[in-house]
N, C-alpha and C positions, 0 to 999 in steps of 0.2 A: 269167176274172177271179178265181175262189178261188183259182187255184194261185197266182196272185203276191199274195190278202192272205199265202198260207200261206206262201211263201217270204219274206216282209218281215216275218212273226212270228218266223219263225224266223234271221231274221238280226238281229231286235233282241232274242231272249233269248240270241244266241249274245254278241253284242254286250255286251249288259248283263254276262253270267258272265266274257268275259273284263274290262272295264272293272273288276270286282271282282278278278278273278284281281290284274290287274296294280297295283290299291291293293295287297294283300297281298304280294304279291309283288317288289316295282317294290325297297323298299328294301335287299332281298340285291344287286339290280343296278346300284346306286348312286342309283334316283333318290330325293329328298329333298323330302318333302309339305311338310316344316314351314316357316312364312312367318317371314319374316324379323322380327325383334324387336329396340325397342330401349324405353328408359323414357322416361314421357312425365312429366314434371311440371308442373302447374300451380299456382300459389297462387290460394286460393278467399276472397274477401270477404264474411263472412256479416251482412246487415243487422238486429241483434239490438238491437233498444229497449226 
């Protein structure tokens, strides 16, 4: 039973280092984190007596 907590540790900090690797990394290879944007306008009605 240790060996498989120790093997699931070690497969979720390899895990983790790469999920980071590939934040950093991901943009040289084309992928594109940033979300989509456009302007949102609303007009606001303030009740001032």
């Amino acid at each position: 039973m240790g060996r498989i907590i120790k093997w699931l540790l070690y497969l979720v900090v390899l895990a983790a280092i790469g999920l980071v690797a590939f934040a950093y990394i991901g943009p040289f290879f084309g992928a594109d984190f940033t979300p989509p944007s456009k302007e949102i306008s609303q007009p606001v009605v303030l009740d001032a007596n």
